[in-house]
C-alpha positions in Angstrom: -13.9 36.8 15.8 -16.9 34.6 14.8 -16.9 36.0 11.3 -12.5 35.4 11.1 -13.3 31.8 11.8 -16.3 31.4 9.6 -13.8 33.0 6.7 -11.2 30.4 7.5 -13.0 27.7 7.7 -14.4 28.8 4.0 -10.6 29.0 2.9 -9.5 25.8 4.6 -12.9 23.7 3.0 -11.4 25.5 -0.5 -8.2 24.7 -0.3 -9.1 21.2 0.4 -11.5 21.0 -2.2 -8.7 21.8 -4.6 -6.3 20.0 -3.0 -8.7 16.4 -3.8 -9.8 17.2 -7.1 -6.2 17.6 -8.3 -6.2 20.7 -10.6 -5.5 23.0 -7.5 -1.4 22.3 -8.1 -0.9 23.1 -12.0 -0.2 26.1 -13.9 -0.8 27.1 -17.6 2.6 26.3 -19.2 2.2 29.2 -22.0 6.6 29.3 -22.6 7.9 26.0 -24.4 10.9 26.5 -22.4 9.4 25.2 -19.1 8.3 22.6 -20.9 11.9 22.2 -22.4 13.7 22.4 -19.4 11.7 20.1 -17.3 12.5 17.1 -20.3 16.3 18.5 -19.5 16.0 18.7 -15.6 14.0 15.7 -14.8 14.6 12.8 -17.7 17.7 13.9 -19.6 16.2 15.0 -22.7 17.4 17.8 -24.8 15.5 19.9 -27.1 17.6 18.4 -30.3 16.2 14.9 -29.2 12.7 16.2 -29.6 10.3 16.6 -32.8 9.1 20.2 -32.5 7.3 22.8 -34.9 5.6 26.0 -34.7 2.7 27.5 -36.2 1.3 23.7 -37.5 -2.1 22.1 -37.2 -3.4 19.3 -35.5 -6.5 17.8 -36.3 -7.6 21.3 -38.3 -6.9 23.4 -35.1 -4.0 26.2 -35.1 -1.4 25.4 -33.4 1.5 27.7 -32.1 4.0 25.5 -30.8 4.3 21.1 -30.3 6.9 19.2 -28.8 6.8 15.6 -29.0 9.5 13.2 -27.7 9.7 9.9 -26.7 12.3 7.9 -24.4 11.5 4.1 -24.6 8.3 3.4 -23.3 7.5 6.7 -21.9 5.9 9.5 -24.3 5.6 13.2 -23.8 3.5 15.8 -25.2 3.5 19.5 -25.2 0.5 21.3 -27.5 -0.1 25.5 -27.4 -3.0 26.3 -29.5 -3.7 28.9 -30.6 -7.4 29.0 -29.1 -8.3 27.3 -25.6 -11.4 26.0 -26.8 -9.1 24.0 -29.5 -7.1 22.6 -26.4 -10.2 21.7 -24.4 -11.6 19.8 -27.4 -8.6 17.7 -27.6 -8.5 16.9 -24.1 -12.2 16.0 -24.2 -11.6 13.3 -26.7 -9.4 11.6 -24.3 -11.3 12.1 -21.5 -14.2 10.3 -22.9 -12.2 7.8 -24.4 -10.8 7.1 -20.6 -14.5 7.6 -18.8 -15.6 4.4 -21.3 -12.9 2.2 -20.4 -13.5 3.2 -16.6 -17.4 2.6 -17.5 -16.6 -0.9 -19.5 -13.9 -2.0 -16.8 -11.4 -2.2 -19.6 -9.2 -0.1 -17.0 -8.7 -1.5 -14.1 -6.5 1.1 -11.3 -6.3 4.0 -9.7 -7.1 7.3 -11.6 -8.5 10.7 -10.5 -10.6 12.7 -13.6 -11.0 16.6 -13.2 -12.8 18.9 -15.8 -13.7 22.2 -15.5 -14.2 24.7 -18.6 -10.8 25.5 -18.8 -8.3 23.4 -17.2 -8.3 19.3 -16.6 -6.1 16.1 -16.0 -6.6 12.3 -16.1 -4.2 10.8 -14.1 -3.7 7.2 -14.4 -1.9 4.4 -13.0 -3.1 0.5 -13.9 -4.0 -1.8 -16.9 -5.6 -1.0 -19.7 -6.9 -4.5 -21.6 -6.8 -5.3 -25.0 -9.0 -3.4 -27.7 -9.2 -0.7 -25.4 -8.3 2.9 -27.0 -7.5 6.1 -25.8 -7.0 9.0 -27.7 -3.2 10.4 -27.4 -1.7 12.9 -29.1 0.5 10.8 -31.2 -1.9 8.0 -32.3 -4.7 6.8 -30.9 -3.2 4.2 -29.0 -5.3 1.1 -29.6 -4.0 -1.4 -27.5 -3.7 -5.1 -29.1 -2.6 -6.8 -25.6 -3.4 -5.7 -21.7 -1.0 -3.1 -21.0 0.3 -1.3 -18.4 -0.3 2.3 -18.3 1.1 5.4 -15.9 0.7 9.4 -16.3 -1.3 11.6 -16.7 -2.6 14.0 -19.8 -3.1 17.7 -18.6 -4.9 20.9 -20.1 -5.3 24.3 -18.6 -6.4 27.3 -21.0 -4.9 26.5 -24.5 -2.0 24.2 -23.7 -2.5 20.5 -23.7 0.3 18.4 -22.2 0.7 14.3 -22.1 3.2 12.3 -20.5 2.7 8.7 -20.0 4.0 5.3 -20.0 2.9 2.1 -21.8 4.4 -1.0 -20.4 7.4 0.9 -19.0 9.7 0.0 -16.2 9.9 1.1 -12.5 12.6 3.5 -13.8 10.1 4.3 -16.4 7.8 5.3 -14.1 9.9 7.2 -12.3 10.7 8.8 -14.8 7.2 10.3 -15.7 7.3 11.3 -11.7 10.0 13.0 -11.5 8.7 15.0 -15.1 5.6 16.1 -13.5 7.3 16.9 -10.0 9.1 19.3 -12.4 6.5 21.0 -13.9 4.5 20.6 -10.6 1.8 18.8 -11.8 -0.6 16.1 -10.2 0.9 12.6 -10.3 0.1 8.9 -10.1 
């Protein structure tokens, strides 16, 4: 009986554990068609409304499928490399990019950072102030002007996934929420 509630103690403290850092709740989204139906389910975007190609390159890495749309002021991202270490390299770039600005108070808000060697998410909701930049997919967005900022950017083996807003609305940022409740990842 002692050793039971020894053991479930350990899988209650573990659970927990995952439950804070806020990688415990997302998968590895290896079929663009999650991906693709979640734009459909949760913001009304269909596939034809989205730039897409296989078997590409970014940045000199392989890449076997991107999807990149954006709706107003809100941006999403879907990258599957061909190699996780090419997916973790990308999401390192940002992550540094955010830990300066945390560093330099050039972000000021909530956020929650998680890295391990294979999966990760910055999650972000607040201001990011002017000459601040963060490296997203699509540009490095250099922002000229304070701006608001909400979402999160997400990698887990070698799939490498951003959805944000920059300035956007409350129906903006419900937007990105409703998104990541689709694709049951960590939000804001």
């Amino acid at each position: 009986m002692k050793r039971l509630k020894t053991v479930t103690a350990a899988v209650l403290a573990c659970a927990t554990m995952l439950a804070f850092t806020g990688c415990g709740g997302f998968k590895v989204i290896s079929d663009e068609d999650i991906f693709y139906d979640a734009l459909d389910n949760a913001v009304s975007i269909d596939k034809d409304e989205t730039t897409y190609e296989k078997n590409t390159k970014v940045n000199g890495d392989k890449v076997e499928y991107l999807i990149y749309t954006k709706d107003g002021d809100n941006i999403y991202t879907y990258i599957r490399f061909k190699k996780a270490d090419d997916a973790m390299d990308k999401f390192d770039e940002f992550y540094e990019d955010f830990e300066e600005a945390k560093n330099d108070n050039a972000f000021e808000g909530s956020s929650t950072m998680t890295e391990t060697k294979t999966r990760g998410s910055v999650i972000f909701s607040g201001e990011a102030e002017a000459d601040t930049a963060l490296s997203f997919f699509h540009m490095n967005q250099y922002f000229f002007e304070n701006s608001e900022i909400f979402g999160g950017v997400y990698v887990n083996d070698n799939v490498y996934i951003e959805a944000y807003s920059v300035n956007g609305s409350k129906r903006d940022r419900e937007k990105i929420t409703r998104f990541l409740n689709e694709l049951g990842f960590p939000k804001p």
